[in-house]
FIPA-622039 format. One record per residue (C-alpha): y, x, z. Coordinates in steps of 0.05 Angstrom, whole numbers, plus 5000, padded with zeros to 4 digits. Layout:
BEGIN
YXZ/...
This chain:
BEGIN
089515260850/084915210909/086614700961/084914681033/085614101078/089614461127/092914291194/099113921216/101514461260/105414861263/111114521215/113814841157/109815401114/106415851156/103316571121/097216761162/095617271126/089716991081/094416391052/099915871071/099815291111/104414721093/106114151137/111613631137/113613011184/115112421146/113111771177/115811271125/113111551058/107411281014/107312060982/108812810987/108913260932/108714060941/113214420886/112515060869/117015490828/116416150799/123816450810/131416250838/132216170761/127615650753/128815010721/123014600736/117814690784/111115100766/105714610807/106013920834/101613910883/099613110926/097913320990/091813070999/091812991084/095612511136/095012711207/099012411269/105512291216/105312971186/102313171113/099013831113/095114281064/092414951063/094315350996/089216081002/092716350935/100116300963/103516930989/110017061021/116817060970/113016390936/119215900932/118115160948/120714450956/118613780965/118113090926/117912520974/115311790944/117211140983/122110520980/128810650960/131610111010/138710291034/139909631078/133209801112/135110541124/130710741064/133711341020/127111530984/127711890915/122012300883/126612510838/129912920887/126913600908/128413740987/128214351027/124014361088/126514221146/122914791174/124815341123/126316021148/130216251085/133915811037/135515940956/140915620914/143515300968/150915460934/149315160863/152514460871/151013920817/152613200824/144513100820/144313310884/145512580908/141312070911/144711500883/148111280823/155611430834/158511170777/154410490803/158110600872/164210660849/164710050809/160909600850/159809910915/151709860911/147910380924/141410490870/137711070864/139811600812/134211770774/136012550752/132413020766/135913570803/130514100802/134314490763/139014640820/136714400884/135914900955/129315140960/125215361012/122216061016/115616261052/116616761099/113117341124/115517411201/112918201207/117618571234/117219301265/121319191325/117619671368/121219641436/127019181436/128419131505/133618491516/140018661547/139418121599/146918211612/148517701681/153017181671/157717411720/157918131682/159217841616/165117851563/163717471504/165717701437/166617081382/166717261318/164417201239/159717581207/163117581147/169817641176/169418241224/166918641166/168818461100/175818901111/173619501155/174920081113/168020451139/163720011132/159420141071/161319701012/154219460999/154219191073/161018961081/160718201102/153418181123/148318261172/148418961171/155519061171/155118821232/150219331253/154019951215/156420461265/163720321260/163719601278/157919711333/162720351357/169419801358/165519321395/162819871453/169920151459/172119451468/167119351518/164218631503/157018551523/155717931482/157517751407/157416961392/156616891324/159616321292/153815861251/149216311216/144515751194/143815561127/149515141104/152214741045/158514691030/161514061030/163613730960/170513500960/171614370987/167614530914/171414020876/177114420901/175215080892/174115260969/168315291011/166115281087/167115951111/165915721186/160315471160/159414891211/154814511159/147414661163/141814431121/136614931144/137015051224/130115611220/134415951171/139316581170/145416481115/143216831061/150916911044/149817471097/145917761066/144318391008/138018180992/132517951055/136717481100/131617431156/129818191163/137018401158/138017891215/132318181253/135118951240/142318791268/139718461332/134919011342/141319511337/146419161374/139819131433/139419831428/146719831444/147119401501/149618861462/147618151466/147417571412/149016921421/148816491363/153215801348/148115171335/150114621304/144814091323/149613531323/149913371256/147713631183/149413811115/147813121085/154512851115/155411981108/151911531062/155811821005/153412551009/148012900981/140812870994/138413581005/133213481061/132913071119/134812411087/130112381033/124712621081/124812061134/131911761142/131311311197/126911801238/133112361225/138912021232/142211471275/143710871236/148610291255/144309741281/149309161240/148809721184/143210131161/145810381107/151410781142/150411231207/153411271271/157711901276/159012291340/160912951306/166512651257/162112951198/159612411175/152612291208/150012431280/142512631286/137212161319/136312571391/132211921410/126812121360/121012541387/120112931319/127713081314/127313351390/121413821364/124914001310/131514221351/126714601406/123215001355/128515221320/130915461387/124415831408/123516151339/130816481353/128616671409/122416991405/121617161329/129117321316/130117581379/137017201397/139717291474/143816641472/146415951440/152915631441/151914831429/157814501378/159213881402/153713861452/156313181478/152912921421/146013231439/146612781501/147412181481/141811621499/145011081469/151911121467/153711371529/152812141547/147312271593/146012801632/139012611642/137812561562/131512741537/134313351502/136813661569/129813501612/125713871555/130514461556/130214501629/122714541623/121415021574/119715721598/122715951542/129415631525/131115541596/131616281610/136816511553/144416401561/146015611550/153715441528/156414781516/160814611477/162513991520/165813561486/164713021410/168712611377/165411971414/167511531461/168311881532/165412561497/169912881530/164713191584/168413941605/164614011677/159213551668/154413901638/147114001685/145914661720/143515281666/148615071630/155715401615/161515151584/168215291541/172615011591/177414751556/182014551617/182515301627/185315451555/190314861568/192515081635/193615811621/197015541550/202015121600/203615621652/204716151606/209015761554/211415121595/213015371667/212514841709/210214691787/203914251756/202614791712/202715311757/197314871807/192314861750/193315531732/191515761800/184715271804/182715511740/184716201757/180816161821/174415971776/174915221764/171015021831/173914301824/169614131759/163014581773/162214721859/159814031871/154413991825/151314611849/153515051789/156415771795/163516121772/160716341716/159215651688/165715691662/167316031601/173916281601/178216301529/185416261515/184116151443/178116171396/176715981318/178015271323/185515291331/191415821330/189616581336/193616901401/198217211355/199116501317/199516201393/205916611405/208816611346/208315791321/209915191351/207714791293/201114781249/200715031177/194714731138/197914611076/194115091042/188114711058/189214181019/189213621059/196613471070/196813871133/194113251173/187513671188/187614161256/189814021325/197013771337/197613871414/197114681411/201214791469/203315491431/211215671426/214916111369/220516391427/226116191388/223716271313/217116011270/212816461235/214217241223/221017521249/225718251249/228018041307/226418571357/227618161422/222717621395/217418081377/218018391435/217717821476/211117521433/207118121455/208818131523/206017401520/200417641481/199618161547/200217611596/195217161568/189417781560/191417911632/190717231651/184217161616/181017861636/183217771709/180717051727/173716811757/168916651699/166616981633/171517121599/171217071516/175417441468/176617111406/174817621346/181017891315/185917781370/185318501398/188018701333/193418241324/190517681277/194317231234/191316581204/199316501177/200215911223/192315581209/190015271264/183714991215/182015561172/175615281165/175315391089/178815971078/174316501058/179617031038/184817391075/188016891117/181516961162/178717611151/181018241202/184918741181/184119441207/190519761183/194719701240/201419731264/204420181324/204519501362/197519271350/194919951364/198619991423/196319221440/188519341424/188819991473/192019451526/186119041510/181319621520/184619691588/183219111618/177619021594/176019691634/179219461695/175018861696/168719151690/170019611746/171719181799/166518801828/171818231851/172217991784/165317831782/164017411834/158416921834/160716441884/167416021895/171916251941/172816052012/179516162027/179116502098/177817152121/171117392119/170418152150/174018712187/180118732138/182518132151/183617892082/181617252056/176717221993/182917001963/190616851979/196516611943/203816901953/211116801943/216017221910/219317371994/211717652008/209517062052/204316612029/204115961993/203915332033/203014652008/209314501997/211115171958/206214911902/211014351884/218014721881/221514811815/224215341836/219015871848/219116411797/212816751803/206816731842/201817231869/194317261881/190817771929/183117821915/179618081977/175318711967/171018722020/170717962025/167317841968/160617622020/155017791967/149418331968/146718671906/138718761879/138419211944/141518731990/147119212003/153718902019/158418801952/164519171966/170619321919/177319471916/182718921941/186818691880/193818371876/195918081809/203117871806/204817341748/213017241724/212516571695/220816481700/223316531624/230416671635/231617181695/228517801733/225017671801/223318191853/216418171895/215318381953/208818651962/204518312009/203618662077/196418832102/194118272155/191418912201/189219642194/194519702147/197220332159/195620902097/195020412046/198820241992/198719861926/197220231866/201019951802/195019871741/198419441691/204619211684/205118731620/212418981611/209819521568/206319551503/200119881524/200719721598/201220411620/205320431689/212720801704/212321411737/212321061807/205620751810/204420791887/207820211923/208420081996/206719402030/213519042037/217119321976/219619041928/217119071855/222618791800/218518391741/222418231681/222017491653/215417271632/210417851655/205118021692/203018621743/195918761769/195219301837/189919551870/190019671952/188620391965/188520862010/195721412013/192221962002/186021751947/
């Protein structure tokens, strides 16, 4: 086989055309071996091939007689030297760390580690296991990136125009009963006309995958029989989850973004940079350790041998190394502009930021971001929070950035199922847009991203209908999952007959898409909710790939009636431009109405005052959005008008309450309010009487919400 010297960039194997480039980092090793094999089937490599050249860290040779499909891995040579952060074992064959498609990653053999476990066990040394594991290890695949994606012209959605969508590829589409059994679960099923035509009728503008990365699953899930469905475990981060896949992972990936384009739709993918595959010093070597371990990972300084661990995964990667910063930021720009990808949300992006210990806002990671002319201009959203010390960072993350405010899914939780004077205060910040944790800095409303629930925890039907976990079936004694879900059962855990409690759960189920579609920020839907989801009580399902997290399409009268509810505020939000404001409020009038950007009220029709915000005793409180105070101009520089919106929220649990409806502060006369949704109802279609005049009163039954619209008598 002919062998060209090569060059060191770009990373990975590249197909020109003519031949193959290979190049790989590794600072630490005395050797690098190309493998070769012939077929997934394989049992031993084909070629062994030394790269011959060295240059600036990375080995590199050009291979003329390679072509794309060829499958590939790695030998590295060096010290196996555990107390000096040393994991070398040539024995081992590793997947690049620059791979864009990944083989066998699913065929599990206790060869994939590097050490002798028996050994470990018995003594608690760590010496190298000297199997050889290419029988069975991941390989990488060379890629041809051609694609035919003629025009593709991005959505470009705004921010403050945006509803996210999360979801799982496999999930969304493994159940639908017209989607195509060949493409049920993948890519494609995704792409298939009646998922793209549920997702337009929904009206989301953005789907947020969950990880579609390569991942492994972890081995005490195998040694049970389960596997990582979420798939928050990545071993290759250039590569789409084959498991997604009928037969070409990365042009199947490229054919569903091209359609969901075509249909306005962005994607936003979930990155999990924070950590990999490998897990602690006990898990497998598949890649990055065997490569260059200390360059990789961060290692205990009193320890080498075991890592420091942000991400509660077992093993943090080194964001202090230049090489492991190049590797993040190209994996991001070949989303971008080879796979086409509108968006990323961070996991545990805390953990990105951390210098040293502490999290830094002026990390490395975040400066080159900030930089780049082409990261910097796709949607950025933080996950913003680890499991470090003070990782906690919801409001803290630089400008570009949005977040899952998770002080929003906590204070809507509260007020919703724990009425109280505090609660109500936070609701009405968070409501309002959450200007305490993102004006000062300079950031916009839309920095937040708004979610009642999403797939870490209880589904909204779970959230109503639970006030306890249930991860037995996960096999970990239920002690895995979130204790503090701030959910409530209404009298009864689990699945009931009793027709007052159901009633009541979807009414809450009402409230809290009201809540969510109505307040200042993007709002995301959690996949599955709008048709009435069940994990059983999961509030981890990360490893059940079956039924329990899969959405089923054969609904009842209820959920039909609940996902139309869903479609209708969805549609009231997109057509009124107060919702979409892209500045905090004020709080004082602004034009000729007289109406203040926003206002708060009391059940007698006055408004709040400061003491009102601290008595037990209020039942319900109102919020007038100001049409015509909104003080924005569009592309034109035309004055942003819309229509002024009162939304009335019952949190009282025990009684009725009647509203008055707020007067008009001047040229009042001819108007009146409008009734749009009432959550009293299943679908949230209004009683015959829908025009109310200022100073009525409106009755609201215990624990619901209303939402009007100012207009004029005779519209």
């Amino acid at each position: 086989m002919r062998l060209w010297p090569g060059k060191p960039y770009p990373l990975g194997a590249t197909w020109d055309g003519m031949g193959v480039n290979f190049a790989i980092f590794s600072e630490c090793a005395d050797k690098v071996e190309l493998c070769l094999f012939d077929s997934p089937g394989s049992i031993k490599e084909t070629v062994r091939i030394t790269i011959p050249e060295y240059t600036d860290q990375v080995w590199h040779v050009y291979l003329p007689d390679i072509r794309p499909g060829q499958l590939y891995g790695y030998r590295i040579y060096g010290p196996y030297e555990p107390k000096n952060g040393l994991r070398f074992n040539h024995h081992k064959v590793l997947v690049d760390p620059y791979a864009r498609y990944i083989v066998r990653a699913d065929r599990w053999h206790e060869s994939w580690f590097d050490y002798d476990r028996k050994t470990y066990r018995e003594k608690g040394e760590l010496i190298p296991d000297l199997r050889d594991n290419a029988f069975c290890a991941p390989l990488s695949v060379v890629v041809d990136d051609a694609f035919t994606w003629k025009e593709d012209p991005r959505p470009e959605t705004p921010w403050n125009q945006t509803i996210i969508y999360e979801t799982h590829v496999k999930g969304l589409t493994i159940l639908h009963p017209q989607v195509p059994k060949k493409v049920k679960g993948t890519y494609l099923g995704i792409a298939s006309d009646p998922v793209i035509k549920h997702l337009k009728s929904l009206g989301v503008t953005a789907v947020e995958l969950m990880p579609i990365h390569q991942h492994v699953d972890e081995y005490h899930l195998v040694q049970k029989g389960l596997t990582n469905y979420w798939g928050y475990n990545s071993i290759g981060f250039f590569a789409p989850d084959a498991r997604y896949a009928v037969s070409d992972p990365v042009r199947e990936f490229k054919t569903m973004v091209k359609i969901l384009h075509h249909h306005g739709i962005e994607v936003i993918i979930d990155v999990v940079f924070n950590h990999t595959a490998e897990g602690n010093h006990l898990g497998p070597t598949l890649c990055f350790r065997g490569i260059d371990n200390p360059a990789y990972y961060r290692l205990e300084k009193a320890d080498k041998t075991r890592y420091v661990d942000f991400s509660g995964c077992g093993n943090s990667l080194n964001m202090r190394h230049p090489r492991v910063l190049q590797l993040i930021m190209d994996s991001l720009r070949y989303w971008i502009l080879e796979m086409h990808v509108d968006g990323f949300r961070f996991d545990l992006a805390s953990a990105l930021a951390r210098g040293l210990y502490e999290v830094d806002q002026l990390s490395a990671f975040f400066n080159i971001i900030h930089q780049d002319p082409v990261i910097s201009r796709v949607k950025l959203i933080a996950e913003p929070w680890d499991l470090g010390k003070g990782g906690y960072q919801v409001g803290n993350f630089p400008v570009l950035w949005a977040e899952w405010n998770g002080k929003y899914r906590d204070a809507v939780r509260s007020f919703w199922n724990y009425p109280a004077p505090r609660h109500m205060r936070e609701m009405a910040t968070r409501l309002a847009g959450s200007s305490d944790l993102y004006e000062k800095s300079g950031k916009k409303p839309y920095a937040s991203i708004n979610f009642v629930t999403c797939h870490d925890g209880f589904t909204l039907h779970d959230l109503v209908s639970y006030n306890e976990k249930h991860n037995e079936i996960n096999g970990e004694g239920n002690r895995d999952g979130e204790n503090n879900n701030i959910s409530y059962n209404h009298g009864i855990e689990g699945p009931t007959d009793n027709p007052d409690i159901i009633a009541l759960r979807y009414r809450q189920k009402r409230n809290f898409m009201t809540t969510l579609m109505f307040s200042i920020g993007v709002p995301m839907i959690l996949g599955g909710d709008e048709l009435g989801r069940t994990q059983q009580g999961n509030n981890n399902a990360y490893c059940q790939d079956n039924e329990i997290s899969w959405y089923h399409w054969n609904l009842s009268e209820r959920d039909r009636a609940f996902l139309e509810f869903v479609k209708k505020v969805v549609k009231i939000w997109k057509e009124q431009p107060v919702f979409h404001r892209s500045d905090f409020f004020k709080g004082r009038p602004i034009h000729d109405s007289g109406w203040k950007d926003i206002s708060w009220y009391k059940p007698d029709g006055f408004e709040m005052e400061h003491n009102d915000w601290y008595d037990g005793k209020i039942p319900a409180l109102g919020a007038i959005f100001g049409g015509d105070a909104i003080d924005e101009v569009d592309e034109q520089g035309n004055p942003i008008k819309g229509d002024t919106i009162l939304i009335l929220f019952h949190f009282n649990p025990a009684s009725e309450t009647s509203f008055i409806l707020p007067q008009c502060p001047q040229n009042g006369k001819g108007h009146s309010w409008r009734l749009m949704i009432d959550t009293r109802y299943d679908s949230g279609s209004t009683p015959e009487q829908v025009r109310w005049a200022p100073g009525m009163a409106y009755k609201m039954v215990p624990r619901s919400a209303a939402l009007f619209v100012l207009s004029e008598v005779d519209s």
